[in-house]
N, C-alpha and C positions, 0 to 999 in steps of 0.2 A: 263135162268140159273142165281142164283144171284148170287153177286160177290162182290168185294168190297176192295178198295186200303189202300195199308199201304204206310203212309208216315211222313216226318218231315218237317212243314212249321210251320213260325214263323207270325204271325200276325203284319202288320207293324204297323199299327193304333196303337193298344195296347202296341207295344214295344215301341215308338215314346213316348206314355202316360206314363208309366212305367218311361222312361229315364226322360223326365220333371218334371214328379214329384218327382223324386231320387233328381233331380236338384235341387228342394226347399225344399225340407228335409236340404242337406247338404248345402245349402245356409244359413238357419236359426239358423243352430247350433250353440252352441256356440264356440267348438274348432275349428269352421272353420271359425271364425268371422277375417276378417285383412287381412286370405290369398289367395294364387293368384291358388286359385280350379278351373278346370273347368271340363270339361264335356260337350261331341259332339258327335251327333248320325251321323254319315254318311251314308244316308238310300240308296246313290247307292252303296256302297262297300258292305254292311252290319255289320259297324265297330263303336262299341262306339272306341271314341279318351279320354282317363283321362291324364290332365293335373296336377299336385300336387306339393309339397315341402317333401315330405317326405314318407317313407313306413307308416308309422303309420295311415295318412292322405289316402295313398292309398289304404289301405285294408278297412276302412271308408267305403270309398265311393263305392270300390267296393260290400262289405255287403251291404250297402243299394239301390245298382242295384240290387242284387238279392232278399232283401225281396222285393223289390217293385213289381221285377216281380213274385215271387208268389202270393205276395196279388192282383195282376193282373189277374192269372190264366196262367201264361206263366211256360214253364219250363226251370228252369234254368241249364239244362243239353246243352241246345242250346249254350250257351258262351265258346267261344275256346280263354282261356286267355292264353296270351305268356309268352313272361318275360319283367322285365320292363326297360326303355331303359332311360338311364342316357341323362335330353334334357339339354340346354343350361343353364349353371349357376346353381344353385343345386335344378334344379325341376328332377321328375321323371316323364315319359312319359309310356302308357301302350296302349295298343291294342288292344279290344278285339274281336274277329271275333264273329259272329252271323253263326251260322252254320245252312243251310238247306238242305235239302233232306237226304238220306240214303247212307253212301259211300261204298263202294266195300267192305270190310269187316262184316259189319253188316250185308248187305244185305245176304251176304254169310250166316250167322250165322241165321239169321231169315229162310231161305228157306231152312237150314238143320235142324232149330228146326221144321216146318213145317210138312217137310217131316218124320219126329222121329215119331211125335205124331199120326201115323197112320191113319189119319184122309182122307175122301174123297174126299180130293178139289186137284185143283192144281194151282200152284202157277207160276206168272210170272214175271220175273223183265222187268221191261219198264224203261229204262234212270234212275232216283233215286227216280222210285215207283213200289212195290211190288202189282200188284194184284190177288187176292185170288179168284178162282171161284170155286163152288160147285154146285150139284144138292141139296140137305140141307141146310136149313138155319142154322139150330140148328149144323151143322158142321163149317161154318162161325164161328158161335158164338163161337164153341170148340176153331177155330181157333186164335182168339181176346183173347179167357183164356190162350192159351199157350203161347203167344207173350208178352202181359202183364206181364205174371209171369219173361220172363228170362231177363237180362240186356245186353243190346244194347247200352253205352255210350253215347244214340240220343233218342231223346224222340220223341213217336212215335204217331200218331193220324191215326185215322181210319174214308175213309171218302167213298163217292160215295157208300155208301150202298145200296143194288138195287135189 
């Protein structure tokens, strides 16, 4: 029977590459020539750490973590930014989670657009992945057009097609 999982995973490789090269983008600029920027992937947490002097500086750098990762192919719907937290002496300090899998609300929302769309499969949640099995492939595939279309706050990949 095929089948095939939905879910939200973040390429570390790429995100790792992405944050590096963000890193010498705004290392070479010139409004960031003097100051005390940084910028830290913490690849067990899943947390960039931005270090800065100012909002202005901050939202910088965070723009250019996001074009980097699209011009990477990542999506940047995965970044769960906080708020920014006033660190020692007048730098500004930010957080940004790296979100994966599917959390209890989308998932919900995905397995009731699923089930709307009349289609012949049925759908399983397993821990923070959806899998789809049908007798059809060409149903699968219906299924991948309606998931696509609605917004899920989590960008979604489609994988173990089979």
């Amino acid at each position: 029977m095929p089948a095939f999982d939905i879910t939200n995973k973040v390429d570390q490789q790429t995100l790792d590459n992405a944050i590096n090269v963000a890193k010498k983008e705004i290392l070479n600029r010139f409004d960031f020539r003097g100051t005390k920027s940084e910028v830290t992937l913490d690849k067990k947490n899943n947390v960039i750490n931005i270090l800065t002097e100012n909002d202005m500086r901050l939202e910088a750098i965070v723009d250019a973590i996001r074009m980097r990762m699209v011009k990477q192919q990542l999506d940047p719907k995965c970044l769960d930014e906080g708020k920014e937290h006033i660190a020692s002496g007048a730098m500004i300090k930010k957080e940004i989670k790296i979100k994966e899998g599917i959390d209890k609300e989308a998932s919900k929302k995905i397995m009731k657009d699923i089930k709307d769309s009349k289609l012949k499969v049925t759908a399983q949640l397993m821990d923070d992945i959806i899998r789809v099995s049908g007798k059809k492939i060409d149903d699968l595939q219906g299924v991948i057009a309606v998931v696509r279309r609605g917004d899920y706050e989590v960008p979604l990949q489609f994988i173990n097609f089979k």
